[in-house]
C-alpha positions in Angstrom: 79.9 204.5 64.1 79.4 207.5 61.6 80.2 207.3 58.5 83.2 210.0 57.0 85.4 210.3 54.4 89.2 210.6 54.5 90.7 213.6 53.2 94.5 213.7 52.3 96.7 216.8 52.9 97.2 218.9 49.9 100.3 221.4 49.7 97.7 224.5 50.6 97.0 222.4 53.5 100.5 223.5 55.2 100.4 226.6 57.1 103.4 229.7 56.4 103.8 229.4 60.3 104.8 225.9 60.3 107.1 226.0 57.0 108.7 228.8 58.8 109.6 227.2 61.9 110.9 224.0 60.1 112.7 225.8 57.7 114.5 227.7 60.7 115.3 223.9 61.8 116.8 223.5 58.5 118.3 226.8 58.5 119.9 226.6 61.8 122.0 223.0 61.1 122.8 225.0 58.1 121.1 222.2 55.6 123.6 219.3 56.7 120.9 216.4 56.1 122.7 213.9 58.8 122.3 216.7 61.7 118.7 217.3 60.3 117.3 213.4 60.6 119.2 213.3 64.0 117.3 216.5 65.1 114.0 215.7 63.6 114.1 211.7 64.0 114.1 211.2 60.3 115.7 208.5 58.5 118.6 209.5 56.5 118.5 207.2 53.4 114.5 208.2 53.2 115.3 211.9 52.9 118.8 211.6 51.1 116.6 210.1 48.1 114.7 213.4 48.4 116.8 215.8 49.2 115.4 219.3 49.5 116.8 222.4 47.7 116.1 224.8 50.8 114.8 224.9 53.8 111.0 225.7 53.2 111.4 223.0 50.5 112.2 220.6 53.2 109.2 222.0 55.6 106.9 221.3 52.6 108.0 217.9 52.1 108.2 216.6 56.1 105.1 218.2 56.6 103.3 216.5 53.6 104.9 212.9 54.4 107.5 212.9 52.1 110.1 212.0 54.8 108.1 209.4 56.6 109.1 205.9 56.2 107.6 202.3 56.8 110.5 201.7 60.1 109.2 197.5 58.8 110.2 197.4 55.4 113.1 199.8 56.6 114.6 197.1 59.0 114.0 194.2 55.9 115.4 196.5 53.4 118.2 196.9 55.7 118.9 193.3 56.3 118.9 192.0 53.0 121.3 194.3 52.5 124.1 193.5 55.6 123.5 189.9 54.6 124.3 190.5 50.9 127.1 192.2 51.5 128.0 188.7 54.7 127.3 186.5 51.7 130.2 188.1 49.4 132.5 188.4 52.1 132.2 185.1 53.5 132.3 183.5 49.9 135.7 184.5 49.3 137.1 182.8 51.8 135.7 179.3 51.2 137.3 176.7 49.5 136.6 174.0 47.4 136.2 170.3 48.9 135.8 166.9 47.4 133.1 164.4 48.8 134.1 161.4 49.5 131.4 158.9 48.6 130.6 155.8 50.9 130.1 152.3 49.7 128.2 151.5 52.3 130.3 149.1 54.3 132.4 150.7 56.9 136.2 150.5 56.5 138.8 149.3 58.9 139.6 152.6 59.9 135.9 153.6 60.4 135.4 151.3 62.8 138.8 152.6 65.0 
C-alpha cells in the first residue's frame, strides 16, 4: 500500500455545471424542502436545520456535505425521541397504588 494524503473538498472544489443542475432541482419543486429531500433522498430535519436561501445555495451545501447525515445516530436520535414523548403519555394515565407488605406467614385467604 502507498502512502497518500486525504484532501477535503473546498467550496472552489464544486463545479458551475453541477451547482446549476442542482439548483434547477431546487428550482423546479420551487424550493419546497419536503419535495426536495423526497427527490434527492435527503433527510428533512438534517436540511430544515440548514435551510438554504436559494437554489445554488442549496447545490453548494449538498454538494459540500452539508445535507449528509449519520442514518445511526439519525435512527437513536429518533428513538429517544418517540419514547420520550411514550413516556409522558403513558405517565398520565397511571395511578398511584399502595404496597401491601407481607409478614411473612401466609393468611387464611392466601392459602384458598
Amino acid at each position: 500500500l502507498k502512502r497518500t494524503t486525504t484532501k477535503e473538498r473546498k467550496l472552489n472544489d464544486v463545479s458551475e455545471e453541477d451547482v446549476a443542475m442542482i439548483a434547477k432541482v431546487y428550482d423546479k419543486h420551487n424550493g419546497d424542502l419536503q419535495a426536495l429531500c423526497r427527490a434527492c433522498g435527503l433527510n428533512f430535519k438534517v436540511v430544515n436545520e440548514d435551510q438554504p436561501e436559494d437554489g445554488k445555495d442549496f447545490a453548494k451545501k449538498l454538494l459540500l456535505g452539508n445535507y449528509h447525515c449519520d442514518m445511526n445516530e439519525l435512527s437513536k436520535s429518533r428513538l429517544r425521541e418517540s419514547l420520550g414523548e411514550e413516556l409522558k403519555r403513558t405517565a398520565t394515565s397511571l395511578k398511584r397504588t399502595t404496597t401491601k407488605e407481607a409478614s411473612g406467614a401466609p393468611t387464611t385467604e392466601d392459602l384458598q
